[in-house]
N, C-alpha and C positions, 0 to 999 in steps of 0.2 A: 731539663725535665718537663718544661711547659710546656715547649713546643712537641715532645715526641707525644704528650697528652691532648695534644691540641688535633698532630696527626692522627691518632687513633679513633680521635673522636671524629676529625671530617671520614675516613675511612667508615666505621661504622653508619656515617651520616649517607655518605655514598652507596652504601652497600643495599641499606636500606629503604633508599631510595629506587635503588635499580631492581630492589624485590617486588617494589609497588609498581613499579612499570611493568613488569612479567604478568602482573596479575591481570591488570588491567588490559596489556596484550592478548589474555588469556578468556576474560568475559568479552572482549571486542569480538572475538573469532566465533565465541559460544554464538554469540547473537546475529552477527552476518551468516552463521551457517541454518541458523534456526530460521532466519528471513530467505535463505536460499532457498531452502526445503517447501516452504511455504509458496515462493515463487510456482517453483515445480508443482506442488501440488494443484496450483490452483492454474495450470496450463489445458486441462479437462475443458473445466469450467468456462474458462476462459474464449476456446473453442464454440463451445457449444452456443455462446453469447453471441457470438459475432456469426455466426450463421444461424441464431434466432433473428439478430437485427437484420442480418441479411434477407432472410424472409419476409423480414416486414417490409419491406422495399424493394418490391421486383418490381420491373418495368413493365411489366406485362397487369401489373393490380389495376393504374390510374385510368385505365380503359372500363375497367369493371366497377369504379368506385369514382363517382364522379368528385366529392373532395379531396381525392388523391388530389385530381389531375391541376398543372401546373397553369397561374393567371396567364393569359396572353399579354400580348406586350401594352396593350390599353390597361390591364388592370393596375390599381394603384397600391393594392393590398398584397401585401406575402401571407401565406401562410408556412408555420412552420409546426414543426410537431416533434414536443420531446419525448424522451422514454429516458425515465427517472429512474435508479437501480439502488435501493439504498438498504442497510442493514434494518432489521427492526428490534435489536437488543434494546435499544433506548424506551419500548415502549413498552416491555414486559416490565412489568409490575408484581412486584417481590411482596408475596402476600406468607407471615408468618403465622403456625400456627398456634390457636390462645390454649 
């Protein structure tokens, strides 16, 4: 009698366990497809990014813009030049009203 309740209960234990695995299977997929979508959408964007930086970098600029153009080999200094892309949600300022 103990043991067929002993059964029942790992069976139950198992059961339920493998319901919480489905679930879990089930929001992993939610969220990799929601990150997919995402991907895609921002393949535009993305685009558009990389032939602005492009732009900002023809070879034909350093001729027209004398800090383009690159030290010779006496020079001791590099220059280099970033372009920073950052969101600005962090800086909005959540003003409630009185």
């Amino acid at each position: 009698m103990a043991q067929t309740r002993e059964l029942r209960r790992r069976i139950k234990s198992v059961q339920s366990t493998r319901k919480i695995t489905k679930t879990m299977e089930l929001v992993a997929t939610s969220k990799l497809k929601r990150a997919q979508d995402r991907v895609i959408a921002a393949r535009p964007y993305a685009a558009a990014l990389a032939e602005v930086i492009g732009d900002l970098y023809a070879p034909s600029w350093p001729s027209g813009f004398p800090l383009l153009r690159q030290p010779g080999k006496s020079g001791a200094h590099r220059r280099v030049a970033l372009v920073v892309i950052t969101r600005t949600a962090g800086c909005v300022e959540r003003s409630t009203p009185t």
